[in-house]
ChimeraX commands (.cxc) that place a marker at each C-alpha (Angstrom):
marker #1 position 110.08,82.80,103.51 radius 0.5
marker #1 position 113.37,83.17,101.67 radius 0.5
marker #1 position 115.13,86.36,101.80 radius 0.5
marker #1 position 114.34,87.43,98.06 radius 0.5
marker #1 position 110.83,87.49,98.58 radius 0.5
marker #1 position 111.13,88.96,101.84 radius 0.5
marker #1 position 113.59,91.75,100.13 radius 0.5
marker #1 position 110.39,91.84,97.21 radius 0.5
marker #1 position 107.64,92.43,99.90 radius 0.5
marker #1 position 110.50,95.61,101.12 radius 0.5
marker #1 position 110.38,97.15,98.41 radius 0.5
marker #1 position 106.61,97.02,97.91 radius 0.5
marker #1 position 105.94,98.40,101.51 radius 0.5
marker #1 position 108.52,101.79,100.35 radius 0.5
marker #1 position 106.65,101.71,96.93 radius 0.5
marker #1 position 103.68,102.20,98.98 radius 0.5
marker #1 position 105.06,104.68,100.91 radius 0.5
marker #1 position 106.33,106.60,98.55 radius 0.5
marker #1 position 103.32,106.77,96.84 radius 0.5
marker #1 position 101.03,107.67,100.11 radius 0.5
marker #1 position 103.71,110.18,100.64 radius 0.5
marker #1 position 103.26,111.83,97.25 radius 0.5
marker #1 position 99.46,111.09,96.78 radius 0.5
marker #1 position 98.80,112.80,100.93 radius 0.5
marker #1 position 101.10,115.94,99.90 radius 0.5
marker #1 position 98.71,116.02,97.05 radius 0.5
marker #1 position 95.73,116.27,98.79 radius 0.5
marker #1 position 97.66,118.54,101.33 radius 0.5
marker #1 position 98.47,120.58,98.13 radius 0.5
marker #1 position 94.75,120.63,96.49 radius 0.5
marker #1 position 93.55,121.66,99.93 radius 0.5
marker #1 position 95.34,124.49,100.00 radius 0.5
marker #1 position 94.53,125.72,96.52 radius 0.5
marker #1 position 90.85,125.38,97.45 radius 0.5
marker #1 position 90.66,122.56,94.97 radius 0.5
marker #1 position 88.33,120.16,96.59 radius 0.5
marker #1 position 88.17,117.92,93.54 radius 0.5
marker #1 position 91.63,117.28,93.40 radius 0.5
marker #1 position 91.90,116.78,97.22 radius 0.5
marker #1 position 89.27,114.19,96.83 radius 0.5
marker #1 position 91.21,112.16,94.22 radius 0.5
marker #1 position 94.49,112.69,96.20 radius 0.5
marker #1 position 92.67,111.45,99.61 radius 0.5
marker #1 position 91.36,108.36,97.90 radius 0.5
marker #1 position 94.38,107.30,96.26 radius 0.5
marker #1 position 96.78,108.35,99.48 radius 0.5
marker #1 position 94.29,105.71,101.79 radius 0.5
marker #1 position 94.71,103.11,98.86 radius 0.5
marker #1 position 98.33,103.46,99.43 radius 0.5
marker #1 position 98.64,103.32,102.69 radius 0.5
marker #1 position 96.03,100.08,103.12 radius 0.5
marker #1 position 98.97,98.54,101.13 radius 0.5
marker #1 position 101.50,99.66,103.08 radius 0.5
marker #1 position 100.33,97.94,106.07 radius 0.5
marker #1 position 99.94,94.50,103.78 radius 0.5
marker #1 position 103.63,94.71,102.84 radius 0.5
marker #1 position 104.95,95.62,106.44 radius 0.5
marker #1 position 103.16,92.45,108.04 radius 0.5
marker #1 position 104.31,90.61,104.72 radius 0.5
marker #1 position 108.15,91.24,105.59 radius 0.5
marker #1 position 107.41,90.69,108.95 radius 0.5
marker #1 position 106.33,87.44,108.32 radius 0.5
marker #1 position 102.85,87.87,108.89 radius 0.5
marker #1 position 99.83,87.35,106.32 radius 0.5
marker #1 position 100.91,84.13,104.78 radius 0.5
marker #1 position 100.05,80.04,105.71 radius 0.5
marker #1 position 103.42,78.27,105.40 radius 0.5
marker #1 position 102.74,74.93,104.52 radius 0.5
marker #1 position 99.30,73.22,104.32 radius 0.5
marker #1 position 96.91,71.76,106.94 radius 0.5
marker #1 position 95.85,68.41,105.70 radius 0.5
marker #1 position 95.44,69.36,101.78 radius 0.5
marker #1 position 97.50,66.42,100.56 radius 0.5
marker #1 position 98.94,68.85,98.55 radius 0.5
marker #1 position 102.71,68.55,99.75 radius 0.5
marker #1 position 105.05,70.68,101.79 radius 0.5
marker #1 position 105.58,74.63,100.27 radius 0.5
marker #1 position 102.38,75.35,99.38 radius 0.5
marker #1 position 102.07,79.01,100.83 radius 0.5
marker #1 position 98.46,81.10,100.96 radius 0.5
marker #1 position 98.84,84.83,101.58 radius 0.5
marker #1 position 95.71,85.51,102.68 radius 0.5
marker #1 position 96.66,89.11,103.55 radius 0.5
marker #1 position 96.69,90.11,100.10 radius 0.5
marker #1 position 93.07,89.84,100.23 radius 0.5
marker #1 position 92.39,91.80,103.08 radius 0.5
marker #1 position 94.05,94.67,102.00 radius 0.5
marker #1 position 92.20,94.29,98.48 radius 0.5
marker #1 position 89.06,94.36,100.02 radius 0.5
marker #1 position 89.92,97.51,102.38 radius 0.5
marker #1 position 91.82,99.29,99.17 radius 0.5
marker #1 position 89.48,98.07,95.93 radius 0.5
marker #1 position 86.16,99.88,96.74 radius 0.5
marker #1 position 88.67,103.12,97.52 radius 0.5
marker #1 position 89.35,102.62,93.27 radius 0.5
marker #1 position 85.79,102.09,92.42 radius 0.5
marker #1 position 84.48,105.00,94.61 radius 0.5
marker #1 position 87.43,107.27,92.45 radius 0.5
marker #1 position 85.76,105.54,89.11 radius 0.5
marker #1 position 82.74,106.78,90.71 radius 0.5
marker #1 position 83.88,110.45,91.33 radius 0.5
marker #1 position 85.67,111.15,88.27 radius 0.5
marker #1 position 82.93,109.46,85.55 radius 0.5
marker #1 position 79.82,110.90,87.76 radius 0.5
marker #1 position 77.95,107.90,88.03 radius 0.5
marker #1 position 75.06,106.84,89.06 radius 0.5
marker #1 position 74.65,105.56,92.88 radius 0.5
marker #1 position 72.87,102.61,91.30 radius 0.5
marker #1 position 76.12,102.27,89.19 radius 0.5
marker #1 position 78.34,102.34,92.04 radius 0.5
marker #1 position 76.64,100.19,94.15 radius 0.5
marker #1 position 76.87,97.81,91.48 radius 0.5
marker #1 position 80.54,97.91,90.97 radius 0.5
marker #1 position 80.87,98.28,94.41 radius 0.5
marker #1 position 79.41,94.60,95.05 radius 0.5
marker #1 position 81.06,92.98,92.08 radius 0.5
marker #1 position 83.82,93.97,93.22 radius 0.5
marker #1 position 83.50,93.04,96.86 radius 0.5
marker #1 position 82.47,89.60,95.51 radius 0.5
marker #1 position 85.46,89.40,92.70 radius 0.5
marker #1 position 87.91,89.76,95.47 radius 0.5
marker #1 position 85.83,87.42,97.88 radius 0.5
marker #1 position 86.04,84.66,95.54 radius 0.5
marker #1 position 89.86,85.22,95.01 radius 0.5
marker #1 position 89.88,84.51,98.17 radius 0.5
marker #1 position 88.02,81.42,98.51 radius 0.5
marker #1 position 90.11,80.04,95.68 radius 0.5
marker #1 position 93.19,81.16,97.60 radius 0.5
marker #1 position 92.21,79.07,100.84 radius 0.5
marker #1 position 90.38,76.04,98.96 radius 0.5
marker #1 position 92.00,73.04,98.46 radius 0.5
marker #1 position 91.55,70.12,95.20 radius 0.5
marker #1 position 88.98,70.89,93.07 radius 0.5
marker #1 position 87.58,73.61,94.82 radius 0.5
marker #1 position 90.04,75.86,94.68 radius 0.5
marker #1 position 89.13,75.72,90.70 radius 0.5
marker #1 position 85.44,76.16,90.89 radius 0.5
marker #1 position 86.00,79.83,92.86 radius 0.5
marker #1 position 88.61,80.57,90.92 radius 0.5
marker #1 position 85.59,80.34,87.44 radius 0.5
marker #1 position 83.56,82.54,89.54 radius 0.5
marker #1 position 85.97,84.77,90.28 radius 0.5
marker #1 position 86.58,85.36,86.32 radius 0.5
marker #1 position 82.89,85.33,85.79 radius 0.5
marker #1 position 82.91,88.06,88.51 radius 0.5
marker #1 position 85.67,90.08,86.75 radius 0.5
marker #1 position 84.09,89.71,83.25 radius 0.5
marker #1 position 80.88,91.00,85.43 radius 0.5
marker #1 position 82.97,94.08,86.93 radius 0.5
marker #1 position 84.80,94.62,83.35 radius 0.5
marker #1 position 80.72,95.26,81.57 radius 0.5
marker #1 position 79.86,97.53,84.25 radius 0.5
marker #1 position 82.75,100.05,83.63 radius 0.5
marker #1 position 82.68,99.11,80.02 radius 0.5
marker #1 position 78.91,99.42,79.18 radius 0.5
marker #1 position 76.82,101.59,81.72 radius 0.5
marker #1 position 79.86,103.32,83.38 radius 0.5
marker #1 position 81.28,104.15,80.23 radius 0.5
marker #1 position 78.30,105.46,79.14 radius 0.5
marker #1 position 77.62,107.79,81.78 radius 0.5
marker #1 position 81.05,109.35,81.90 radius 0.5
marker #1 position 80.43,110.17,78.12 radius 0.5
marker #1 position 77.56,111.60,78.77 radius 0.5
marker #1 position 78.27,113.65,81.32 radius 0.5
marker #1 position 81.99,114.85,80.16 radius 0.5
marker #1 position 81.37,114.03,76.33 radius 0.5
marker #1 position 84.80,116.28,75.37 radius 0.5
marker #1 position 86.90,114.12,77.99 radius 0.5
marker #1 position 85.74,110.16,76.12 radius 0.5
marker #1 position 89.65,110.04,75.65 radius 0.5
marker #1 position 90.37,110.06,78.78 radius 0.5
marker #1 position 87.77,108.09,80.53 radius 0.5
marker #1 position 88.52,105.43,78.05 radius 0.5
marker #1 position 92.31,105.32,79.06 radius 0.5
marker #1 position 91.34,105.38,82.85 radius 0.5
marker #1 position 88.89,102.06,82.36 radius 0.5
marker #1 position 91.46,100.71,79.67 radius 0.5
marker #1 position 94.23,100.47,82.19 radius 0.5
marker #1 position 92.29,99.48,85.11 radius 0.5
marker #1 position 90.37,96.22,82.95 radius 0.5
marker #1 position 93.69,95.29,81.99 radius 0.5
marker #1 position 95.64,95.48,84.93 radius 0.5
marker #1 position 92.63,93.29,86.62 radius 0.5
marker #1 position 92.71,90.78,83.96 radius 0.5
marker #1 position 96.41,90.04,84.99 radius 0.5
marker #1 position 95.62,88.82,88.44 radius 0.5
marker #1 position 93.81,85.18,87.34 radius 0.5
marker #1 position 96.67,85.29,84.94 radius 0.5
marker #1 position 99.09,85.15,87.97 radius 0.5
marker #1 position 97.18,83.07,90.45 radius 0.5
marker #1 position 96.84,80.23,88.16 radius 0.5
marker #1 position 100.56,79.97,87.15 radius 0.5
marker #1 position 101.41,80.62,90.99 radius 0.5
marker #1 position 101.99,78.48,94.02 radius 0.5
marker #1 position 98.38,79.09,95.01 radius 0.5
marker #1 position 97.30,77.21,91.20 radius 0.5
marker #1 position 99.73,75.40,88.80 radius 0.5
marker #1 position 102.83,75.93,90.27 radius 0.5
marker #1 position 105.21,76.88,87.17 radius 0.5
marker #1 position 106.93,79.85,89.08 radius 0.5
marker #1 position 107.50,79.73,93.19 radius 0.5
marker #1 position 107.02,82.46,95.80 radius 0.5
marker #1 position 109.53,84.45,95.40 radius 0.5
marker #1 position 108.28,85.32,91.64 radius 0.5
marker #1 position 104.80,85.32,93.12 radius 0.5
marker #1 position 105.90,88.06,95.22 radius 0.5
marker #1 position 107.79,90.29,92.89 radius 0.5
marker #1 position 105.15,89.96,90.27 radius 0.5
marker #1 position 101.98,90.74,92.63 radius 0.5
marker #1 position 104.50,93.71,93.90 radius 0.5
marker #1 position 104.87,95.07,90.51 radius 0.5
marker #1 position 100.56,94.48,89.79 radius 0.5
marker #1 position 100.03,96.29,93.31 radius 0.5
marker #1 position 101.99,98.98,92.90 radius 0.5
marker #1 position 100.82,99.49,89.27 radius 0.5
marker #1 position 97.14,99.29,90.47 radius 0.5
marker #1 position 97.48,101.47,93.46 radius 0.5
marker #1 position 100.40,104.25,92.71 radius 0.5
marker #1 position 100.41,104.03,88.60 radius 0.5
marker #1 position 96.58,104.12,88.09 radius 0.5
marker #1 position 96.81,107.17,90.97 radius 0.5
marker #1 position 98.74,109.08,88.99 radius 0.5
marker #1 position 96.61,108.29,85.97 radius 0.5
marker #1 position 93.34,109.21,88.45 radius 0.5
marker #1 position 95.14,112.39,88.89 radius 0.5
marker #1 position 96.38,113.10,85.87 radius 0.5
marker #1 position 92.79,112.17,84.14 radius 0.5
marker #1 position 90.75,115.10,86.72 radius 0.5
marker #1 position 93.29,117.80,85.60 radius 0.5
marker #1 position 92.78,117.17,82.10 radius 0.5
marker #1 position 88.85,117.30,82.45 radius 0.5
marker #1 position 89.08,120.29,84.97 radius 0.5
marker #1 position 90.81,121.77,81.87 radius 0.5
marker #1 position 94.12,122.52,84.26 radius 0.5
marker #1 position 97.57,121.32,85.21 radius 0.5
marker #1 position 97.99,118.54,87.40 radius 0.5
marker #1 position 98.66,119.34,91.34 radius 0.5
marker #1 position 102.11,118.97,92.34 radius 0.5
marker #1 position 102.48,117.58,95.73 radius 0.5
marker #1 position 106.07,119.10,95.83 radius 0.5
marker #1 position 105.01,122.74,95.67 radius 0.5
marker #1 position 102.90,122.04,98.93 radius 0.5
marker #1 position 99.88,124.39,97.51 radius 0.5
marker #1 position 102.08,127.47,96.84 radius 0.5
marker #1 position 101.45,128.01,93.28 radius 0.5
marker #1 position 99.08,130.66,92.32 radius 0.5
marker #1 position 96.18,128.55,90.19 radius 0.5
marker #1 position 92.45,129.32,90.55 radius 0.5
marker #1 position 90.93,127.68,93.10 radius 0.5
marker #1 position 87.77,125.15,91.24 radius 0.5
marker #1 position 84.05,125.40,92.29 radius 0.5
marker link #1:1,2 radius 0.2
marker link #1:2,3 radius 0.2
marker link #1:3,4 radius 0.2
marker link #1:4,5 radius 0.2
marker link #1:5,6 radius 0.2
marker link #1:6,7 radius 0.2
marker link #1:7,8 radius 0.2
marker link #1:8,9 radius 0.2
marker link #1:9,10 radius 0.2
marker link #1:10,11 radius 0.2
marker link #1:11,12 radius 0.2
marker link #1:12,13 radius 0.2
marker link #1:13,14 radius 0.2
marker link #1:14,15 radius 0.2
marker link #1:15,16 radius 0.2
marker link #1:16,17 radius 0.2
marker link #1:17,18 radius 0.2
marker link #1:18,19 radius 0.2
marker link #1:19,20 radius 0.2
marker link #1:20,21 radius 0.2
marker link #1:21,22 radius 0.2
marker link #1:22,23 radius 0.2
marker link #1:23,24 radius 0.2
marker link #1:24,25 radius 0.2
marker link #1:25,26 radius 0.2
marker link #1:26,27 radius 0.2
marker link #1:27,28 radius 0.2
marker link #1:28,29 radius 0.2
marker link #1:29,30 radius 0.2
marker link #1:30,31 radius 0.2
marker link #1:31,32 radius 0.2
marker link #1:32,33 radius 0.2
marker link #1:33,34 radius 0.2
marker link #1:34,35 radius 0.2
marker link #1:35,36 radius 0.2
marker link #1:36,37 radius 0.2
marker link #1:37,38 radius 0.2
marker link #1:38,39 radius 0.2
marker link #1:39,40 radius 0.2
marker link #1:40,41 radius 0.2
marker link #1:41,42 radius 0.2
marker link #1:42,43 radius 0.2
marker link #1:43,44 radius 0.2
marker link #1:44,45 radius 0.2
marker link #1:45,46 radius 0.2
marker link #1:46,47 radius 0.2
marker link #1:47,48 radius 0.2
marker link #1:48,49 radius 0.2
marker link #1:49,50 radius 0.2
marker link #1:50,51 radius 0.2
marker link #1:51,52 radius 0.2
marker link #1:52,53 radius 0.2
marker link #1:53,54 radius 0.2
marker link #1:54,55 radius 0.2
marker link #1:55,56 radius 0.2
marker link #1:56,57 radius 0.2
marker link #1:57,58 radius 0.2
marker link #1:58,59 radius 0.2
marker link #1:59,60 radius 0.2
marker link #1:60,61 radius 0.2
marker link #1:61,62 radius 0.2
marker link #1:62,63 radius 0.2
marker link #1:63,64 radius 0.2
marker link #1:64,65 radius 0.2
marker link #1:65,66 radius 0.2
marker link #1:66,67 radius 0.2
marker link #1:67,68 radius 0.2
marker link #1:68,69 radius 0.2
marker link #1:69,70 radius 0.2
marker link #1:70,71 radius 0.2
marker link #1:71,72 radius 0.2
marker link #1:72,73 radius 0.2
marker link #1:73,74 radius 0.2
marker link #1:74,75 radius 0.2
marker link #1:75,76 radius 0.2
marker link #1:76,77 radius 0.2
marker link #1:77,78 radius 0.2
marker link #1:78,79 radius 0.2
marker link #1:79,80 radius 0.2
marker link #1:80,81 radius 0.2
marker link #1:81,82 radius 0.2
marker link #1:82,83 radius 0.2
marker link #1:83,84 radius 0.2
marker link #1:84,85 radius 0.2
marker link #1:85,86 radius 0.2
marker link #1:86,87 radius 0.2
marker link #1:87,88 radius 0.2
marker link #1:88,89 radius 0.2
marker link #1:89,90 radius 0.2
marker link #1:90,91 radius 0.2
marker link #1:91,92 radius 0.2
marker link #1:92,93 radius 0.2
marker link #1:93,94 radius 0.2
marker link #1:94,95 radius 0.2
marker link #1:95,96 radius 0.2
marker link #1:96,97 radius 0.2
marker link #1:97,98 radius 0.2
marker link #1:98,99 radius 0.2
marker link #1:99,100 radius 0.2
marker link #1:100,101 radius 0.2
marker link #1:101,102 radius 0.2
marker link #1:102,103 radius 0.2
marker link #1:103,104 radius 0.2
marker link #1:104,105 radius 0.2
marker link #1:105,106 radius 0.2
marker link #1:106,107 radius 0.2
marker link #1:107,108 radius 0.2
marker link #1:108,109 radius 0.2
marker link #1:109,110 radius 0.2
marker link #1:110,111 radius 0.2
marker link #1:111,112 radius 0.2
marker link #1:112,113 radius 0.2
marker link #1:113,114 radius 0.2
marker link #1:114,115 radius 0.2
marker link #1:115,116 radius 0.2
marker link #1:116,117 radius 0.2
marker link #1:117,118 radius 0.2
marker link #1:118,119 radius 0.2
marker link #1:119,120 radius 0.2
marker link #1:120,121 radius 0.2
marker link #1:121,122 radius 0.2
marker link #1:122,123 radius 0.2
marker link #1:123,124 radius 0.2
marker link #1:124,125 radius 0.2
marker link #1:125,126 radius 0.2
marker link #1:126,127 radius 0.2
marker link #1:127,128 radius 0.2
marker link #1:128,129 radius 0.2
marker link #1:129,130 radius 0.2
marker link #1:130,131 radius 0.2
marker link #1:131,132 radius 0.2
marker link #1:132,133 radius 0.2
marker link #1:133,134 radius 0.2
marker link #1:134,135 radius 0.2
marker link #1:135,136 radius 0.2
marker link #1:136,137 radius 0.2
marker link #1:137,138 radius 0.2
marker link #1:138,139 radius 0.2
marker link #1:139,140 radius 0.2
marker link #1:140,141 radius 0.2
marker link #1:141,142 radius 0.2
marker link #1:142,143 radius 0.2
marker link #1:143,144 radius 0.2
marker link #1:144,145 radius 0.2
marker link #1:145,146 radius 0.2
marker link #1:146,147 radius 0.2
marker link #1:147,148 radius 0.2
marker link #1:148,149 radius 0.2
marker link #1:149,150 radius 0.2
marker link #1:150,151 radius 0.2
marker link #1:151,152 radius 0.2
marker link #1:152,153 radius 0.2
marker link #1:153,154 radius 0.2
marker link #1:154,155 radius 0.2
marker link #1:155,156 radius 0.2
marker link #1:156,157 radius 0.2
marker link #1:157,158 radius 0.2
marker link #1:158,159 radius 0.2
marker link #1:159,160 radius 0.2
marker link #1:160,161 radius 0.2
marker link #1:161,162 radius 0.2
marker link #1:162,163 radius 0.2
marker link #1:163,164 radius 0.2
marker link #1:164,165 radius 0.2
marker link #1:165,166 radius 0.2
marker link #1:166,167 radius 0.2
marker link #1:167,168 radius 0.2
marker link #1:168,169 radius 0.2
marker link #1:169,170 radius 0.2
marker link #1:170,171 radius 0.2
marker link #1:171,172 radius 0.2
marker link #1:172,173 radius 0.2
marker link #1:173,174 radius 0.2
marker link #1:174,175 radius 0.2
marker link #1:175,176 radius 0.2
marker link #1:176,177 radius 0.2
marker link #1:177,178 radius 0.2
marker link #1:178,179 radius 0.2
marker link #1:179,180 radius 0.2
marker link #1:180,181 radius 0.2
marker link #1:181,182 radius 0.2
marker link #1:182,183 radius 0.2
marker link #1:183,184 radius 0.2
marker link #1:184,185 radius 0.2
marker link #1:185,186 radius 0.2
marker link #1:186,187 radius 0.2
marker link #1:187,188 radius 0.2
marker link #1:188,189 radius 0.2
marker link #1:189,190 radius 0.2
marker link #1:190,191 radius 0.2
marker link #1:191,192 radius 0.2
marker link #1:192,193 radius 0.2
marker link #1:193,194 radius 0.2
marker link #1:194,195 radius 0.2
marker link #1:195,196 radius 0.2
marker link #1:196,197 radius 0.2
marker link #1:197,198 radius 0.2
marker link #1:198,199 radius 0.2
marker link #1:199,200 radius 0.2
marker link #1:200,201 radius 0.2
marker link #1:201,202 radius 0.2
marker link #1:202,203 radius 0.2
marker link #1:203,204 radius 0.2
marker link #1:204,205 radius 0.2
marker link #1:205,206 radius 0.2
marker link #1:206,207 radius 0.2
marker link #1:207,208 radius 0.2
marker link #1:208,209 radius 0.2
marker link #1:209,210 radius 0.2
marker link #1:210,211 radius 0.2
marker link #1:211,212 radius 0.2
marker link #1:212,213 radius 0.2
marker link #1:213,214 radius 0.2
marker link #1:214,215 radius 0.2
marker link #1:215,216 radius 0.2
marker link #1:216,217 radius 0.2
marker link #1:217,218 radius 0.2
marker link #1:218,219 radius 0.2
marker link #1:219,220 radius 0.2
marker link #1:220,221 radius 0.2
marker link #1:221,222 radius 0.2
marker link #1:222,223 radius 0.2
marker link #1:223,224 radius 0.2
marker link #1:224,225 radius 0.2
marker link #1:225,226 radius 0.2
marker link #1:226,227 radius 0.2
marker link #1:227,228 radius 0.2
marker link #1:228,229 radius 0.2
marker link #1:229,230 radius 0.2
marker link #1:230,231 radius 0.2
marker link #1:231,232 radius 0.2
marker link #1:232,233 radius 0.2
marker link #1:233,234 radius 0.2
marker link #1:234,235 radius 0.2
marker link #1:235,236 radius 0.2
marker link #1:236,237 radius 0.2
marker link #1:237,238 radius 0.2
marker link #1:238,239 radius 0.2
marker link #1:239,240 radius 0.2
marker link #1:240,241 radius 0.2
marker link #1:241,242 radius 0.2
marker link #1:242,243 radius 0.2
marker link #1:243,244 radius 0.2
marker link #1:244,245 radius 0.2
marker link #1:245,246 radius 0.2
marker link #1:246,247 radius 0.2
marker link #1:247,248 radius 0.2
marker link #1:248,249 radius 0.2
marker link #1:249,250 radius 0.2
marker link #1:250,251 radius 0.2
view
């Protein structure tokens, strides 16, 4: 690992921090305005954070990644960070269950974007560890997977949140807007990375999956956040005032 991406995987881990910091003082705030939607949103986006804080600490640390390759054929410097995945699959469903919360879906909804996305992230994964061929073929179902997870908050998701918060369709629409695309940059990524065609190395891998983690996990927060206030019809918590303010307190 050269010292730029070790110096990219830094500043993710404080990026993460940061945002934990701000998204547990939020939840510390919401608590004690009696705001238990808020503090919901806050919690859920604080353990997101901090799931990828612990990925970026073992990645600077040197841990998470396969230097090299183990009889591939595939030539010296190929490098799998498996760790990425891990943490995906411990921080995704945390982003789903917020969908969830926010849209009031259906369990049958969220166990089904639950799954897809367990399996989505699964097959990155296979396609991250595969070698030849292979590595191709779970890479297809992994963008099969994500054009599955993409209809379900498009189509059924999308049509409960309207339903149930038909003055808020802005809103919810900006929320699965920015999440679909965000998602649809990752097999964007992995194919032009080390892990598929090559045509950048790791240390571009790294600051670009830095900049898509933090986006996913601390930007789309703050959009999660920002998205309850406007459909609780008040002004976003501020983590800052620690739950001082004076607001009324939501049922």
């Amino acid at each position: 690992m050269t010292p730029s991406t070790q110096a990219w995987f830094w500043l993710g881990a404080m990026g993460m921090m940061v945002g934990a910091l701000y998204f547990g003082l939020g939840a510390y705030s919401a608590r004690k305005l009696h705001n238990g939607r808020a503090e919901i949103v806050f919690q859920l986006t604080f353990f997101a954070c901090l799931v990828a804080v612990a990925l970026y600490l073992a990645l600077a640390s040197g841990y998470g990644a396969i230097e090299g390759t183990f009889n591939t054929g595939e030539g010296a410097g190929t490098r799998t960070v498996w760790a990425r995945y891990v943490a995906w699959t411990l921080s995704t469903p945390l982003l789903v269950t917020l969908f969830a919360y926010l849209g009031r879906s259906r369990l049958a909804t969220t166990t089904a974007l639950l799954g897809t996305n367990a399996a989505m992230v699964g097959a990155g994964f296979l396609a991250t560890l595969a070698v030849g061929p292979s590595k191709y073929l779970f890479f297809v179902l992994g963008l099969g997977l994500y054009a599955a997870l993409a209809y379900l908050l498009l189509r059924p998701y999308r049509e409960e949140a309207h339903a149930h918060l038909p003055e808020h369709r802005a809103v919810i629409d900006r929320l699965i807007g920015a999440y679909v695309t965000l998602w649809a940059l990752y097999p964007i990524l992995w194919l032009l990375g080390p892990e598929g065609w090559r045509a950048y190395g790791a240390t571009m891998e790294a600051s670009l999956f830095t900049i898509f983690d933090l986006a996913l996990k601390v930007g789309f927060g703050l959009l999660a956040a920002a998205t309850l206030a406007h459909i609780d019809g008040g002004e976003p918590i501020r983590p800052a005032e620690l739950g001082r303010s004076t607001r009324s307190p939501s049922h």
